[in-house]
Structures are given as C-alpha cells and as structure tokens.
Backbone bond lengths (Angstrom), bond angles and torsions (degrees), N, CA, C in turn:
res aa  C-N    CA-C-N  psi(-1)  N-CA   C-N-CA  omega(-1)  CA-C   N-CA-C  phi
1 X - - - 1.443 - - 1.539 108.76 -
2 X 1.270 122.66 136.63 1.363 127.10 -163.01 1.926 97.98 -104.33
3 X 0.902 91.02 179.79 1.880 89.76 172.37 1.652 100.84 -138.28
4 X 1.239 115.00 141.95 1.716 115.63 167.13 1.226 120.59 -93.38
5 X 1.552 96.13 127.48 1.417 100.50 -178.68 1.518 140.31 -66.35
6 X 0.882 94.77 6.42 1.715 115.70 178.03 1.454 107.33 -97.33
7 X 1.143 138.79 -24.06 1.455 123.47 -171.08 1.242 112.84 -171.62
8 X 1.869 109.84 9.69 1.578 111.63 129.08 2.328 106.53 101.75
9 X 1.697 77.92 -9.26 1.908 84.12 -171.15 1.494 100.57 -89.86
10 X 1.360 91.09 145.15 1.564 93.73 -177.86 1.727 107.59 -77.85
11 X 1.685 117.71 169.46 0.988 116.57 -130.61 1.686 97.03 -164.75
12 X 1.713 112.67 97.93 1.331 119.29 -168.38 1.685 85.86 -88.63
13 X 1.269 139.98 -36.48 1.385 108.91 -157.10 1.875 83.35 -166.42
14 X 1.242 113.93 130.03 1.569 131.21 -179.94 1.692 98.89 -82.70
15 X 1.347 102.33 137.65 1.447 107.74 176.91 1.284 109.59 -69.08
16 X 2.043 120.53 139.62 1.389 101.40 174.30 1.619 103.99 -98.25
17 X 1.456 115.14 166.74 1.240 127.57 171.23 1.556 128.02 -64.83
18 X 1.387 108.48 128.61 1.573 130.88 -162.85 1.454 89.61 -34.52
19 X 0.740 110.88 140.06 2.018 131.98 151.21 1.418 116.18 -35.99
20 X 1.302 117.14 -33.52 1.215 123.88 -136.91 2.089 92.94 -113.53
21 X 1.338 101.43 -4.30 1.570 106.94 -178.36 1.744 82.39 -122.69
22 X 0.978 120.32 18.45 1.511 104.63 -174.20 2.101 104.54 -98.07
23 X 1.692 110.72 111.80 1.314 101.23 -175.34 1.583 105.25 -108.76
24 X 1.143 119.75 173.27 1.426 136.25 -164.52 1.956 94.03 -66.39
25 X 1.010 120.09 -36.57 1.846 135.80 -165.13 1.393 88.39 -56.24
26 X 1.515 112.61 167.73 1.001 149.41 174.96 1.151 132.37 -106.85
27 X 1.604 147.33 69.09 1.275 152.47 -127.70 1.611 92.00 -128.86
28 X 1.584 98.11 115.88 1.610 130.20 166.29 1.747 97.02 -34.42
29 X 1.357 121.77 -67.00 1.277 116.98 -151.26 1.713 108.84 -113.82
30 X 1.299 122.39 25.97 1.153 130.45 154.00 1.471 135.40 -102.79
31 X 1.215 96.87 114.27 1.644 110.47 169.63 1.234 113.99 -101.65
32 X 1.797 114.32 111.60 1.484 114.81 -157.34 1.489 103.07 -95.32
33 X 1.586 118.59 -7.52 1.044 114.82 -174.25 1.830 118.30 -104.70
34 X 1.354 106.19 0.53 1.566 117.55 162.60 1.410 96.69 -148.87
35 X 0.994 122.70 94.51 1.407 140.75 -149.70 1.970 99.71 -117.99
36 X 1.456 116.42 -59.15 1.437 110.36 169.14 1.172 107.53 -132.82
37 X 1.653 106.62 168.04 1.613 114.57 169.42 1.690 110.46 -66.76
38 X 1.405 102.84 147.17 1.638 102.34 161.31 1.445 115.46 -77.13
39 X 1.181 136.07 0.06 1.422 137.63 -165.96 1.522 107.97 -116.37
40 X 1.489 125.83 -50.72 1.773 132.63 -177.16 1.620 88.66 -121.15
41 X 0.842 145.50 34.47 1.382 148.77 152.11 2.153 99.01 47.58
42 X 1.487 91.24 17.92 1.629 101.48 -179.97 2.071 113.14 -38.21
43 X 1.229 124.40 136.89 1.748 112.32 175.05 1.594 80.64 -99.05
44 X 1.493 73.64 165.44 1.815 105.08 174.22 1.665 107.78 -53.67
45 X 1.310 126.78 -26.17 1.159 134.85 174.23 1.592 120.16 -79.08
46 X 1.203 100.95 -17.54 2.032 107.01 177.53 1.550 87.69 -98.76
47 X 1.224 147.70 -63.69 1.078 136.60 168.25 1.988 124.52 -29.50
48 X 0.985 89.50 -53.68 1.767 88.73 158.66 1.289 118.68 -46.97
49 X 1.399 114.25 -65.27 1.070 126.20 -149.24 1.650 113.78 -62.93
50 X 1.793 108.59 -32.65 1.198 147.72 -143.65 1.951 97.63 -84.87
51 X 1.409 89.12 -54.74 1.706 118.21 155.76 0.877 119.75 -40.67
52 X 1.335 140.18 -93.34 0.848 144.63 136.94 1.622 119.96 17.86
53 X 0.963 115.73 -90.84 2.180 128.67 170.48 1.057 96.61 -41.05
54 X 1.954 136.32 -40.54 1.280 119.82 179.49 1.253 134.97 -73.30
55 X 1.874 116.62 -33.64 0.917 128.91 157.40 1.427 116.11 -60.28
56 X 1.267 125.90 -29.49 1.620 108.11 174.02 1.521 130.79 -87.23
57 X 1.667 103.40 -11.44 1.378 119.37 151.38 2.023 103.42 -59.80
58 X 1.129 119.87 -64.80 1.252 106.61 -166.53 1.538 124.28 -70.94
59 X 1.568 99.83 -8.71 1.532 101.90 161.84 1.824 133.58 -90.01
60 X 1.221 89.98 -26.63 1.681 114.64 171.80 1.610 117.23 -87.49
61 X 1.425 119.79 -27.31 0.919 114.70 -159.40 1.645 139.33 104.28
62 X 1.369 107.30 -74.86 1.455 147.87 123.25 1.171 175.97 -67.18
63 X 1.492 141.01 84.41 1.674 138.69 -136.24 1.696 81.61 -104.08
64 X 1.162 140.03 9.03 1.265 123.19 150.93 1.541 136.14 -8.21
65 X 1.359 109.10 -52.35 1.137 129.67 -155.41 1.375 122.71 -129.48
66 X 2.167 96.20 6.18 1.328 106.02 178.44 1.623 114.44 -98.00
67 X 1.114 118.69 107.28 1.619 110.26 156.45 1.956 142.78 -95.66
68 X 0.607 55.25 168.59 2.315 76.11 -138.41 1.495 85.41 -108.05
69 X 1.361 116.03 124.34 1.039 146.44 164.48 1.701 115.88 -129.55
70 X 1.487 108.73 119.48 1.322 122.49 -152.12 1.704 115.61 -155.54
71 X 1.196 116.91 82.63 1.479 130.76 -163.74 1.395 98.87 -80.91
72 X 1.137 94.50 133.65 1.842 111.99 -176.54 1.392 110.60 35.19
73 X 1.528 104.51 75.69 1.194 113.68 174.06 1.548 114.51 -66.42
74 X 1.691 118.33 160.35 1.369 110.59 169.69 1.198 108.00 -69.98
75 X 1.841 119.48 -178.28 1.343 122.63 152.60 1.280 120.34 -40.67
76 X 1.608 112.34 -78.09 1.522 112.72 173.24 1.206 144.90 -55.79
77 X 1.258 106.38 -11.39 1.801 113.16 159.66 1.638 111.31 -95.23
78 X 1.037 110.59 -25.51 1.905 107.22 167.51 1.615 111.95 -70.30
79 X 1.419 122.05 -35.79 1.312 125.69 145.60 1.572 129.61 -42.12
80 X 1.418 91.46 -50.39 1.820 92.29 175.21 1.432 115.67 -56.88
81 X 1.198 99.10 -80.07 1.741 122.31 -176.42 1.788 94.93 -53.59
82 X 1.150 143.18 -31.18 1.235 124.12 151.63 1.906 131.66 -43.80
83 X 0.958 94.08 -38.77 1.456 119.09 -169.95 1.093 89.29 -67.62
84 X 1.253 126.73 -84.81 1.268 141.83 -163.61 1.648 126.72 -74.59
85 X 1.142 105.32 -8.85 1.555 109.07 -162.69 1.904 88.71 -143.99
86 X 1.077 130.59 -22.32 1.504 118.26 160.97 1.158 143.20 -7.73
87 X 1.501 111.47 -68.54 1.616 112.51 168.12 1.187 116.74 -102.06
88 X 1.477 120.43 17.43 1.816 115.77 156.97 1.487 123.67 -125.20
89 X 1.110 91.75 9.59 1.939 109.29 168.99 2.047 105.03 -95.59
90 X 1.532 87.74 169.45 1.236 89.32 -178.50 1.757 95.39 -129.14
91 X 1.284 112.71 127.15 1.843 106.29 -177.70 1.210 100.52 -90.51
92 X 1.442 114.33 151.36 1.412 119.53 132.04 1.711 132.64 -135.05
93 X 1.210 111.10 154.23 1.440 94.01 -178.49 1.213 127.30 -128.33
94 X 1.363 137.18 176.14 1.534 108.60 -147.11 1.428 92.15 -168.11
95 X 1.256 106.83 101.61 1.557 133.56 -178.73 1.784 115.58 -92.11
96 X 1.674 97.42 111.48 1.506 102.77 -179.23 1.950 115.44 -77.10
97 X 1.079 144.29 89.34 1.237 113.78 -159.14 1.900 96.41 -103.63
C-alpha cells in the first residue's frame, strides 16, 4: 500500500484518468492508469510536485526561501502549499477577462 503525498492517506490503488481526457500523445508526467487519489482527488502531477518540495526540504533543510510559482493550481495542491506555505507566502491572482 503506497501513501499520497499530498494528504498523507494510505493508498491501495490511484484512480486512473477518465477515458474521455485520454489522447493518443505521449505525456512525460502522466500516469493514466493511477492518475488521482481517491481521498484529495491529488493527479500524478500534484504528487510529483509535492515530492519533490519534500525532498528539497529534507535536503536543504529549509523552504524558507523557496518560492513556487504555480498557475492554475489544482484543488489539492492549492490546499497543500496553502497549508504549509500560507502565512509565509505572498499570493497573487490574476484574472484573464
């Protein structure tokens, strides 16, 4: 059983992605067949990403001084990096009309 890194629940089998977003292409960072969590509906790509920030916390020490720039974030990674990065980040948001 694996655990997701986004919101920490363990994790017999990752949801794969609808059929219906499924294209003939070849995408570096998609795994169509555990595609999201059943619990934070996390993609294989917030899970990377999530990884990633953790391993460089445990190599640095400190994300103090890291800023993360992340356009149209998902739910569950705007949750994450909220959580964690909330009251020492600075947001902005940026409305196309």
């Amino acid at each position: 059983m694996r655990k997701c890194a986004v919101c920490g629940k363990r994790v017999e089998k990752y949801v794969p992605i609808a059929q219906k977003y499924v294209r003939k292409t070849r995408a570096e960072t998609l795994n169509r067949e555990e595609y999201s969590c059943p619990y934070c509906y996390a993609s294989d790509r917030d899970r990377l990403i999530v990884t990633f920030i953790k391993r460089l916390k445990e190599k640095t020490g400190s994300l103090c001084s890291l800023d993360i720039l992340e356009i149209a974030p998902s739910g569950a990674l705007q949750r994450y990096l909220n959580f964690y990065w909330g009251r020492l980040s600075e947001n902005y948001e940026l409305s196309i009309n």
